[in-house]
C-alpha positions as CSV (number, residue, x, y, z in Angstrom):
1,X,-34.8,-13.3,-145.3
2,X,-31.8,-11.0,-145.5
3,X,-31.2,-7.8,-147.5
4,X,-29.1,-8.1,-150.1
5,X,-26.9,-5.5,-151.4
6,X,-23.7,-5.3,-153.9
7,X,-21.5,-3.1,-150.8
8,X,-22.7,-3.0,-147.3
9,X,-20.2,0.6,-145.8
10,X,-19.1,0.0,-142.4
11,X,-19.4,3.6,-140.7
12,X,-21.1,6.9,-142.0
13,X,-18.1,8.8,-141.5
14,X,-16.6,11.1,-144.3
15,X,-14.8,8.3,-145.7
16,X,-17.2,5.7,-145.6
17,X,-19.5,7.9,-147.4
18,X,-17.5,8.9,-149.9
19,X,-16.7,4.6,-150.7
20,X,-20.4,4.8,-150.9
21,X,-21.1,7.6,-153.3
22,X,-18.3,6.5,-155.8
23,X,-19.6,2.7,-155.3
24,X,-22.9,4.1,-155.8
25,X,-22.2,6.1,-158.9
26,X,-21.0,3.0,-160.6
27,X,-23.8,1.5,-160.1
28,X,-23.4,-0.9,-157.3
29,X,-26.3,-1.3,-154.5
30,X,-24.6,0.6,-152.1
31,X,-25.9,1.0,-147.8
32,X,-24.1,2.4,-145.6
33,X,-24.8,1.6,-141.4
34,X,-23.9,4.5,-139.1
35,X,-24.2,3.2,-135.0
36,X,-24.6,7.0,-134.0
37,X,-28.1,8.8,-134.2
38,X,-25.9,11.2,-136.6
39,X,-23.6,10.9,-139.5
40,X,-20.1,12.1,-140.0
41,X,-18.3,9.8,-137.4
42,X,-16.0,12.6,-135.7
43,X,-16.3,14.8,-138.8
44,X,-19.2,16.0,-137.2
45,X,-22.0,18.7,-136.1
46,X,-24.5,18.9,-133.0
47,X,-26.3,20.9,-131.1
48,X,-25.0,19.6,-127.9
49,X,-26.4,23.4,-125.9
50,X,-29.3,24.8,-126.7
51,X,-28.7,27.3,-129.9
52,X,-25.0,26.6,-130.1
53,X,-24.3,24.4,-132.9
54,X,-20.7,22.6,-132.5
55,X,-18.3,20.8,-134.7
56,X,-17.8,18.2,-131.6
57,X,-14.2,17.0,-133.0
58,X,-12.6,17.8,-136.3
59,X,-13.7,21.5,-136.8
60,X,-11.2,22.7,-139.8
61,X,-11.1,21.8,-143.2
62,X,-8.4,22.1,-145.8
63,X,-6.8,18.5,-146.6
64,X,-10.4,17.9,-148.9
65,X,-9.2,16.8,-151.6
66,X,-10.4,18.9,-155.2
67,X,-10.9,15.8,-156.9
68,X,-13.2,14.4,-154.8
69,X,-15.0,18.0,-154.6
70,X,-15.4,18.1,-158.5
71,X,-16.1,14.7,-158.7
72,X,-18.8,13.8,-156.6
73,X,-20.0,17.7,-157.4
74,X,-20.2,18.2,-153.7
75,X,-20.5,22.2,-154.1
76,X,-24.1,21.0,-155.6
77,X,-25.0,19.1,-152.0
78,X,-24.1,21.8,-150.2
79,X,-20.2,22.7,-149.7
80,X,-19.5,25.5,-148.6
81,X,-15.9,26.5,-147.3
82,X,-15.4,29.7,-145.4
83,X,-11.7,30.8,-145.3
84,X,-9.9,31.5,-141.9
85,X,-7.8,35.0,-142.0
86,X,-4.5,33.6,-140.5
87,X,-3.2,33.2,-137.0
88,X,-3.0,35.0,-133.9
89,X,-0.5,33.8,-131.4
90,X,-0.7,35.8,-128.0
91,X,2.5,35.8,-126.0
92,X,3.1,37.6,-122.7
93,X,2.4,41.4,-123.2
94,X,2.4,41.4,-126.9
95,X,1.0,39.2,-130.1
96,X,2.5,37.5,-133.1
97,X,-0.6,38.0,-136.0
98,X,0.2,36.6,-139.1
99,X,-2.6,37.0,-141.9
100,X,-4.1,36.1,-144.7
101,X,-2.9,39.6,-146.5
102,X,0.6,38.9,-147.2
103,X,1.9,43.1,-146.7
104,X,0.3,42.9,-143.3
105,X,2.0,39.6,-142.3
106,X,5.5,40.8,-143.3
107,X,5.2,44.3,-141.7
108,X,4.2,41.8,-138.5
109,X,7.2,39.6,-138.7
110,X,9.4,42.7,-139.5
111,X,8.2,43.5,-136.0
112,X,10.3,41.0,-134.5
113,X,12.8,39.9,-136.8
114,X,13.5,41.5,-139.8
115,X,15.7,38.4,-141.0
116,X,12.8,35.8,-140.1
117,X,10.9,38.1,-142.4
118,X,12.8,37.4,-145.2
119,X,13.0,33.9,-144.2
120,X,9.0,33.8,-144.3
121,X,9.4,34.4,-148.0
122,X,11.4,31.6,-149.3
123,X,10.6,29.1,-146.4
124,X,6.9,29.8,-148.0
125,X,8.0,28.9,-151.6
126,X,10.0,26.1,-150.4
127,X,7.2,24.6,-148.8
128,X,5.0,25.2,-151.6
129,X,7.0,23.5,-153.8
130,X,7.6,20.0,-151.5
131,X,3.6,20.0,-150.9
132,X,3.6,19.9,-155.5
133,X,5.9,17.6,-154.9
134,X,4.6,15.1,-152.5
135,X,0.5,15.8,-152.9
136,X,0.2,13.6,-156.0
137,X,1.0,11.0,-153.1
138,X,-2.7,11.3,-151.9
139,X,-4.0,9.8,-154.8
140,X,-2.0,6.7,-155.9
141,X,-3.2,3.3,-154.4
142,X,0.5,2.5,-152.4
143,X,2.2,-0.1,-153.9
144,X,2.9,-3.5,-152.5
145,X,6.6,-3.8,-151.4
146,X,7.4,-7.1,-152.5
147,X,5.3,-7.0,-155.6
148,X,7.2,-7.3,-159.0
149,X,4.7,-5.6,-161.4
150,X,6.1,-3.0,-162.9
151,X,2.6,-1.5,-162.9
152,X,2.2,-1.5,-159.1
153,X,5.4,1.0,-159.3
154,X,4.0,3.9,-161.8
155,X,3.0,6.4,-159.4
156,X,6.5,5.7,-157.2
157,X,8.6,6.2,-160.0
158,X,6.7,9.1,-161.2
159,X,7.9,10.3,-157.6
160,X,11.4,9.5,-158.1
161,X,11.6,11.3,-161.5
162,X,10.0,14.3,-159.8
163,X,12.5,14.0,-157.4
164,X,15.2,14.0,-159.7
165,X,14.1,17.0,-160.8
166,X,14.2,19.1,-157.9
167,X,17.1,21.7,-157.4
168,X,19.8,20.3,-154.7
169,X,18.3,22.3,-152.2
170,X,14.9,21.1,-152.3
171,X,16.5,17.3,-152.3
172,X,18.0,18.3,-149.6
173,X,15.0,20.0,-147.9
174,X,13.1,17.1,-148.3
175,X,15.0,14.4,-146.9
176,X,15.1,17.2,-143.7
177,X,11.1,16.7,-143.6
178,X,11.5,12.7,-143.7
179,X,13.7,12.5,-140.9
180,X,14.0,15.8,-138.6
181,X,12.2,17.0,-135.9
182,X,9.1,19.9,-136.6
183,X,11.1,22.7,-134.1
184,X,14.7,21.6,-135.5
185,X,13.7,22.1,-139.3
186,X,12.0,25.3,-138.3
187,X,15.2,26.5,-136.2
188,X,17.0,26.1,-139.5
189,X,14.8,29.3,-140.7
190,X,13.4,31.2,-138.1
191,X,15.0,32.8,-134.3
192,X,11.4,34.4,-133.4
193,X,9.9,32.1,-130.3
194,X,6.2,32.4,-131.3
195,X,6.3,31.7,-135.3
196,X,8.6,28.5,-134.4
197,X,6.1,27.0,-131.9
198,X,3.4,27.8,-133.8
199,X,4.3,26.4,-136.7
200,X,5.6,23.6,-135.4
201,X,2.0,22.6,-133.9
202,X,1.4,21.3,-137.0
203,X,4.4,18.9,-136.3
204,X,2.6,17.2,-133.6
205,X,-1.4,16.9,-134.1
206,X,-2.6,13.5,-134.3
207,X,0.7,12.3,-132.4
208,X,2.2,11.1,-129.2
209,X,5.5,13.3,-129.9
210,X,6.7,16.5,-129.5
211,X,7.7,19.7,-131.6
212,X,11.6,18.5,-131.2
213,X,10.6,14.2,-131.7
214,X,12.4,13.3,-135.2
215,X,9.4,12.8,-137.7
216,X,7.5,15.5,-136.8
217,X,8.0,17.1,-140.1
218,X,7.0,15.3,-142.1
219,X,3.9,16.0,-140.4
220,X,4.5,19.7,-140.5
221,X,4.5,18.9,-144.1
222,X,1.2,16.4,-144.3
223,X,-0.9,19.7,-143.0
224,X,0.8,22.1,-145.2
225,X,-0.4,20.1,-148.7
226,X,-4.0,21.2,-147.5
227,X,-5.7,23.6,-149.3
228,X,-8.4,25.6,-150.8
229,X,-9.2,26.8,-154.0
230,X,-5.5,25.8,-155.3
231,X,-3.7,27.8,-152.2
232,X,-1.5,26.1,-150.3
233,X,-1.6,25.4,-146.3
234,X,-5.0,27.4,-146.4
235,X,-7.7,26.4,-143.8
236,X,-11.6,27.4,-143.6
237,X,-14.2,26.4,-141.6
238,X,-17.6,25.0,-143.2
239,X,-20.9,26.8,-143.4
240,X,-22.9,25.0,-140.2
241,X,-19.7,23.0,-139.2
242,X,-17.9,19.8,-140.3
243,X,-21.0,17.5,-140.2
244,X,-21.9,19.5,-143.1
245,X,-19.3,18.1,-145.1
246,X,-20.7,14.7,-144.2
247,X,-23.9,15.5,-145.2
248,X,-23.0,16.9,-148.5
249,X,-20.9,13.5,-149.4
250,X,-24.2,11.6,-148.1
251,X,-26.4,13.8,-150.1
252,X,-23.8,13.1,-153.2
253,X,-24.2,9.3,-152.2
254,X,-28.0,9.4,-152.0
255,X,-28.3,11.0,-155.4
256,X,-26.3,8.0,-157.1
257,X,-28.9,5.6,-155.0
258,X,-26.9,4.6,-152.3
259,X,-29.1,3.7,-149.3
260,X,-27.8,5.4,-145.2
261,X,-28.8,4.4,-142.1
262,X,-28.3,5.7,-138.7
263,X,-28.7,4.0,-135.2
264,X,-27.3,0.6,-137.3
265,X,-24.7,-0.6,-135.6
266,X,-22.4,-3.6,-136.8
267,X,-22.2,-6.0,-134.2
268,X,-19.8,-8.5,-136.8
269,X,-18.8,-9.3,-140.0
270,X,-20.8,-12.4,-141.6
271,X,-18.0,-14.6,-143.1
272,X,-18.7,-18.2,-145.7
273,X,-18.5,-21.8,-144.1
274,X,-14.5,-21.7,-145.2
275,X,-14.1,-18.6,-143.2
276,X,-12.3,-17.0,-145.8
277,X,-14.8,-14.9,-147.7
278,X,-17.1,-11.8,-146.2
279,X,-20.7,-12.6,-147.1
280,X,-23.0,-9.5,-145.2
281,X,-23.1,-8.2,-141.5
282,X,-25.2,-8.6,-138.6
283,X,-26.3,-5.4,-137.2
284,X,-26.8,-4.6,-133.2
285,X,-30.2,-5.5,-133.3
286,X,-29.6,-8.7,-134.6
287,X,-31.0,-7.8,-138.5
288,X,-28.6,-9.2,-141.1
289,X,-27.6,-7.9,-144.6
290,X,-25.8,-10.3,-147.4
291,X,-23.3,-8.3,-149.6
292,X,-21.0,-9.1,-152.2
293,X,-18.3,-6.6,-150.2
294,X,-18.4,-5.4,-146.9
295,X,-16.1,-2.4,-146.6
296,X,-15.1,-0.9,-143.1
297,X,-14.3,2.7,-143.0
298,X,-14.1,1.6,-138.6
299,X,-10.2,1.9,-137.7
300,X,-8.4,-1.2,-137.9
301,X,-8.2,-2.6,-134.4
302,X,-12.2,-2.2,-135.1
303,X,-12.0,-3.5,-137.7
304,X,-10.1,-7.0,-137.5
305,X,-10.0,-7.3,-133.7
306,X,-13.9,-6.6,-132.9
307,X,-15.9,-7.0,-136.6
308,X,-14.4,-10.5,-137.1
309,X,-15.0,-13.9,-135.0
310,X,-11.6,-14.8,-133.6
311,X,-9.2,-17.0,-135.3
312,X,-9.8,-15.7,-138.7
313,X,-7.2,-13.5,-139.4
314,X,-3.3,-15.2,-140.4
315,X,-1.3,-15.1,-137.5
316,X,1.1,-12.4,-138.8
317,X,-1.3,-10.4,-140.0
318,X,-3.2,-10.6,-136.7
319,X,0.0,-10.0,-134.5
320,X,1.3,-6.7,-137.1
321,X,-2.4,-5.4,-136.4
322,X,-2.1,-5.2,-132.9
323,X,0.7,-3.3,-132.8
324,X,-0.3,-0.7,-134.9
325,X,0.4,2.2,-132.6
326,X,-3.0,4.7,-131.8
327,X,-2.3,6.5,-128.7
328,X,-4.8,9.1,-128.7
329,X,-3.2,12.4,-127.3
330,X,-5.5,15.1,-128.1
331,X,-8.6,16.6,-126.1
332,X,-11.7,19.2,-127.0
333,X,-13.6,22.0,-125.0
334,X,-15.8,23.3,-126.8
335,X,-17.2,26.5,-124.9
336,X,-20.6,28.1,-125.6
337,X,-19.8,32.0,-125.1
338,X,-22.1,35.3,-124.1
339,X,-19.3,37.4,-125.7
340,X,-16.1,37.3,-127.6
341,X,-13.0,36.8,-125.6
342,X,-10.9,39.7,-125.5
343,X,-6.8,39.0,-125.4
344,X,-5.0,41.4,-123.3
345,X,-2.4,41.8,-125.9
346,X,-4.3,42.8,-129.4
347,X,-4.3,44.7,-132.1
348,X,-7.4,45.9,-131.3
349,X,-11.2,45.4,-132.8
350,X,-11.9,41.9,-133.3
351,X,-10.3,41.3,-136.5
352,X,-7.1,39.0,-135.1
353,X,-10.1,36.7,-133.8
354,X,-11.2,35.9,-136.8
355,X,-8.6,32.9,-137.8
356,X,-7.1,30.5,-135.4
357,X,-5.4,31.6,-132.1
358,X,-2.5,29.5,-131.5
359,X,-1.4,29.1,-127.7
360,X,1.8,28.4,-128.5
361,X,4.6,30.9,-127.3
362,X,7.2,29.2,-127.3
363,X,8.5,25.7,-128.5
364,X,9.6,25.3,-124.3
365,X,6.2,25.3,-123.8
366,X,4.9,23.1,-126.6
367,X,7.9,21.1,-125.2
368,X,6.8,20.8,-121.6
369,X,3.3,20.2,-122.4
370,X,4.8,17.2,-123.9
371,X,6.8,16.3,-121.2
372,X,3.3,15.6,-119.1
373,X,1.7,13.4,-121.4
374,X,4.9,11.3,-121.4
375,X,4.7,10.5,-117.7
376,X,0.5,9.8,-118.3
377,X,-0.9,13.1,-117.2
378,X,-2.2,16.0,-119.3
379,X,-0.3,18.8,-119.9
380,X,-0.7,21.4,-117.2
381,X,-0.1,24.0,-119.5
382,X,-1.5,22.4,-123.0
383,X,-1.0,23.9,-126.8
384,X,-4.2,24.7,-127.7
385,X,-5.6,25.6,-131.1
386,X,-8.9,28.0,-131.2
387,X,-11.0,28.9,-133.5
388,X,-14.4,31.0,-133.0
389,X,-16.4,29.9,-136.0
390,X,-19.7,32.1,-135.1
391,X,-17.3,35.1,-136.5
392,X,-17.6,33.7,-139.9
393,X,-20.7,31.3,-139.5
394,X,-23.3,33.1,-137.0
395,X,-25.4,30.4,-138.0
396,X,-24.0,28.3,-135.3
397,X,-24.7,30.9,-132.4
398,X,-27.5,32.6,-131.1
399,X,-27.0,36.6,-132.0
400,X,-24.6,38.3,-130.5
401,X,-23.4,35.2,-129.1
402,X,-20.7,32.3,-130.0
403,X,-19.0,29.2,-130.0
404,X,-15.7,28.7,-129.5
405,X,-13.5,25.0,-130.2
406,X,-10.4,24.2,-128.7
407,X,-8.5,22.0,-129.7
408,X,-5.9,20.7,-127.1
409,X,-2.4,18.5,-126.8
410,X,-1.7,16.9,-125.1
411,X,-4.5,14.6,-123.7
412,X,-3.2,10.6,-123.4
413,X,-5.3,8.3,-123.5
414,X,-2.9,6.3,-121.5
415,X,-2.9,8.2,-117.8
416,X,-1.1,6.5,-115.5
417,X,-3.5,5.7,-114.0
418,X,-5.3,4.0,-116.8
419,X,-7.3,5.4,-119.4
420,X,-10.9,5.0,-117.2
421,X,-9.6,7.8,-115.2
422,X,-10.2,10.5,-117.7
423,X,-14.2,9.7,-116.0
424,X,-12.9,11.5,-112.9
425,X,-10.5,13.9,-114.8
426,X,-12.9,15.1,-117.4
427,X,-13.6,18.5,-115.1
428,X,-10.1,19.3,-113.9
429,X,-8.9,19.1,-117.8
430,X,-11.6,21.2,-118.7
431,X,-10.6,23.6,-116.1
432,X,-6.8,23.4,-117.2
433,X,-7.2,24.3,-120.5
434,X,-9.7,27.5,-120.0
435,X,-6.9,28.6,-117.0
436,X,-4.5,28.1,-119.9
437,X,-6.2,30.5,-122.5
438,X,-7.0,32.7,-118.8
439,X,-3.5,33.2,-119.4
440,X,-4.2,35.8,-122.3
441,X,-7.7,36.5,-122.0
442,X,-9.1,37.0,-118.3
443,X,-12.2,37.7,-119.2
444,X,-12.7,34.3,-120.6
445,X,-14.5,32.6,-117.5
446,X,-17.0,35.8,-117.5
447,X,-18.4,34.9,-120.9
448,X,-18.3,31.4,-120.4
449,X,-22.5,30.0,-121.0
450,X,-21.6,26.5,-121.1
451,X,-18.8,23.9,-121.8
452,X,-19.0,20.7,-123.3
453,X,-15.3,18.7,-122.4
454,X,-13.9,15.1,-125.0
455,X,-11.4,13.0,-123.9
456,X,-9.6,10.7,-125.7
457,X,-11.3,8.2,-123.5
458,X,-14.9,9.9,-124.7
459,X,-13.6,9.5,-128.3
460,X,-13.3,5.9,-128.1
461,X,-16.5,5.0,-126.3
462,X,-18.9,7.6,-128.1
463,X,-17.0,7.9,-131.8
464,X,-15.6,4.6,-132.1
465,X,-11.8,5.9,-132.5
466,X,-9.7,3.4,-130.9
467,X,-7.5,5.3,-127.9
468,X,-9.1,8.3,-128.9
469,X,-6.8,8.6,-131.7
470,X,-8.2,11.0,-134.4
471,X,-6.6,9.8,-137.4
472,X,-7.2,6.3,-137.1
473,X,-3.6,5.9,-135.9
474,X,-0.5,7.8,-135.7
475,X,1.0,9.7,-138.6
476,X,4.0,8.2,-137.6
477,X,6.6,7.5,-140.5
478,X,6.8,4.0,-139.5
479,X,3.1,3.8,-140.3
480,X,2.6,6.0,-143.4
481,X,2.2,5.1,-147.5
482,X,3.1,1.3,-148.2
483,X,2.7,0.4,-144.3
484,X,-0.5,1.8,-143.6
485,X,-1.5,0.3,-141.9
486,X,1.1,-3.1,-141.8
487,X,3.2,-3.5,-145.2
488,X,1.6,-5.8,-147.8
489,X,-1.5,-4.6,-146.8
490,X,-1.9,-0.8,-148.0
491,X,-4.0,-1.5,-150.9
492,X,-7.2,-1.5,-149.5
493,X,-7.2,-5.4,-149.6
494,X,-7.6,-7.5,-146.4
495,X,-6.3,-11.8,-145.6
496,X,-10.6,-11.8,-145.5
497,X,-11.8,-12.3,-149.2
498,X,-14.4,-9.1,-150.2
499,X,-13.7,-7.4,-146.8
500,X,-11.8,-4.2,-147.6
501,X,-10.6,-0.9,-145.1
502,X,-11.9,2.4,-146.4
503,X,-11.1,4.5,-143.2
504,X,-8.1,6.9,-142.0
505,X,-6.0,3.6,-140.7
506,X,-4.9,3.4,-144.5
507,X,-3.4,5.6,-146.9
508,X,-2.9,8.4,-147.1
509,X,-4.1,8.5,-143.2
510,X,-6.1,10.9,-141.3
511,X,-7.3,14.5,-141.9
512,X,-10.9,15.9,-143.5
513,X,-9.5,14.3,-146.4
514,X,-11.8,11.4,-147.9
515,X,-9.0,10.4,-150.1
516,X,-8.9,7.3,-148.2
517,X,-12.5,6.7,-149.4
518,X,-11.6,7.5,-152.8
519,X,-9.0,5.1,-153.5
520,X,-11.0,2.2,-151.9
521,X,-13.5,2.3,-153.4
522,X,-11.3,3.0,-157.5
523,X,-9.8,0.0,-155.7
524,X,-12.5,-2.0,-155.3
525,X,-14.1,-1.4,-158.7
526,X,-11.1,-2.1,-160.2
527,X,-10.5,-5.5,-158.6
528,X,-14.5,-6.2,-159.9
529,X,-13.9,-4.4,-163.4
530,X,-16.5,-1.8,-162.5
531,X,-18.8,-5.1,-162.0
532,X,-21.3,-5.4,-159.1
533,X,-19.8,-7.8,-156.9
């Protein structure tokens, strides 16, 4: 006889465990079913060498959102943020380093533009302000466009008013970040090569455009509203990597009763005799579970296109799903180290390794590496974003020794020659992107103990991200708030009675962010009345 729960979670990734602690909490007989042999979906640690503990994918945190943190009490099970100490962007023969001490970062920029310095200043409160603006965003439930209820509105119109209320400039400002490019905002402020590209990598993560595609800053912006402890566009690293933030939501979870399990895979969705009406899952092994709600925290081409039994789904609903636009376009190396790297051009010690090192020296280059991907190849000479957590953390590294995670656009999943070709490309990408950082630190290859090389391609067969895309789908205006992921459909909700999204393909999308998981699940115990289903 089947198990019968109140929620069966689809996915033990940072959102589908937070759906289950706040489900849990409420009271509801809550399991979540994890395929891997570990939770935390790609928000995620492992020792894949000996000694050398990795966050495989995602590997910063700021986007976390302080509710959820006080809320589920997570600091209690676990959390612990580190802070990064800014950037360090090497360049041919010299550095740009900003820092997390604010003198040091203008005596920096005063090194190679003393206007851009001044710039810095009221660019920083400028985007300060926008992220106040926008952030309350992340928690309202979108509303549905062609509703009529002034109550599905409230959290829009508190927007507007806001809006309103924002000198001309700011206006102004803002509608620049809905529609403009990431370099051409930033050219509106800054003439220093390095601290435009830089900043404009933010433009780009998560996708398939480049620093000078229109829309990319609003996605400039969608990293900047991160933050920790109450300060702005601030990113840290976690104590044992990003699978500990998983496991601090799970331990949350288990302490309100829900039930985890790994190595459970979903094979489908168990629907009534009407078809209209999610009644429990059947796992992998052929075990089933009843529920009164299934939830899928799985993307949504998972989650309609493989979870259900074809024919299900409305037409038009069906048809809007599949072209929901992933197109995975980032890669990982994640190198186990001997030694530090040591760029040629430094301020000396290893201080400037200690935050993130941005290749990134100009916004031609961030350009060009774009141009590659366009044409289904990876970019010969790829942005990539490094961070050395072992600095910070040595619990992740032997003594003496590190780990260092590189983060890399672009990487299509499309190649032209189709996306099974990353099998036989794996190696020479690898090899690009440590010739790339070569570049700037010679020395890396001699330290090098072992490499461990994603694709998108690896992403979508290991992690379960469709086209290796690691938000669950572009950040793509087209695809953000009320159609997120198709319009009349970003409340959670789906056409399949007590089947509900929890994951990144929803509002407010991708990111370390389990807001997503949040606002399900308020959803969902809303829709019940706080009732068991």
């Amino acid at each position: 006889m089947a198990q019968r729960y109140d929620a069966v979670i689809i996915g033990g990734g940072h959102n589908g465990l937070t759906t289950a602690a706040y489900l849990a909490k409420a009271g509801w007989r809550t399991i979540v079913l994890e395929k891997r042999r570990i939770l935390g979906g790609a928000t995620t640690s492992d020792e894949i060498v000996p000694g050398y503990t990795f966050s495989v994918l995602s590997y910063v945190v700021s986007l976390l959102r302080p509710e959820i943190i006080r809320e589920l009490e997570l600091p209690k099970h676990g959390l612990e943020i580190l802070p990064l100490d800014g950037t360090f962007t090497p360049v041919p023969g010299d550095f740009l380093w900003r820092r997390d001490d604010h003198a040091a970062t203008m005596r920096e920029l005063r090194r190679w533009s003393k206007g851009d310095a001044d710039a810095y200043e009221e660019y920083g409160q400028l985007m300060a302000e926008m992220a106040r603006f926008i952030k309350p965003i992340l928690g309202i439930v979108p509303p549905d466009p062609t509703s009529i209820d002034p109550r599905d509105w409230i959290g829009v119109m508190g927007l507007a008013r806001d809006f309103a209320r924002l000198p001309e400039r700011a206006q102004a400002a803002f509608i620049g970040l809905m529609t403009m490019s990431a370099a051409d905002f930033l050219e509106q402020w800054f003439e220093t090569e390095p601290l435009k590209a830089t900043m404009s990598a933010s433009g780009i993560i998560g996708t398939f455009l480049g620093v000078r595609s229109p829309g990319t800053a609003y996605v400039l912006l969608h990293h900047y509203m991160g933050e920790i402890d109450g300060a702005f566009r601030a990113w840290g690293l976690h104590k044992g990597g990003t699978g500990a933030i998983s496991e601090a939501i799970a331990s949350a979870a288990r302490s309100f009763g829900a039930e985890i399990r790994t190595d459970a895979g979903v094979a489908r969705v168990r629907l009534s005799s009407s078809g209209d009406r999610a009644t429990g899952v059947v796992l992998e092994s052929g075990e089933e579970i009843d529920a009164g709600v299934v939830v899928s925290s799985a993307d949504v081409r998972r989650t309609f296109l493989q979870l259900l039994e074809p024919g299900v789904l409305p037409d038009d609903f069906e048809a809007a799903i599949r072209r929901f636009k992933f197109r995975g376009s980032s890669g990982k190396v994640n190198l186990a180290l001997d030694a530090l790297p040591t760029f040629t051009a430094n301020p000396g010690g290893t201080e400037y390794l200690r935050g993130a090192v941005s290749i990134s020296p100009s916004l031609d280059h961030m350009e060009r590496a774009y141009d590659d991907a366009k044409y289904g190849r990876f970019s010969r000479r790829p942005y990539v974003d490094i961070v050395i957590p072992s600095l910070v953390d040595p619990s992740v590294a032997p003594p003496g020794k590190h780990v260092m995670s590189c983060f890399v656009q672009y990487a299509p999943y499309h190649l032209v020659e189709g996306p099974s070709a990353w099998e036989d490309q794996r190696e020479a990408f690898g090899e690009t992107v440590i010739d790339t950082i070569s570049e700037f630190a010679p020395n890396l290859r001699d330290v090098i103990v072992d490499r461990y090389v994603v694709t998108p391609w690896d992403m979508e067969r290991d992690w379960g991200l469709t086209e290796g895309n690691i938000f669950h789908g572009e950040l793509s205006l087209e695809q953000l708030f009320f159609s997120r992921p198709v319009p009349g459909w970003s409340r959670y909700r789906t056409p399949i009675r007590d089947y509900w999204m929890a994951g990144s393909s929803t509002h407010p999308g991708g990111g370390i962010m389990a807001a997503n998981g949040r606002l399900a699940a308020l959803e969902l115990l809303k829709a019940k009345k706080g009732t068991v289903a």
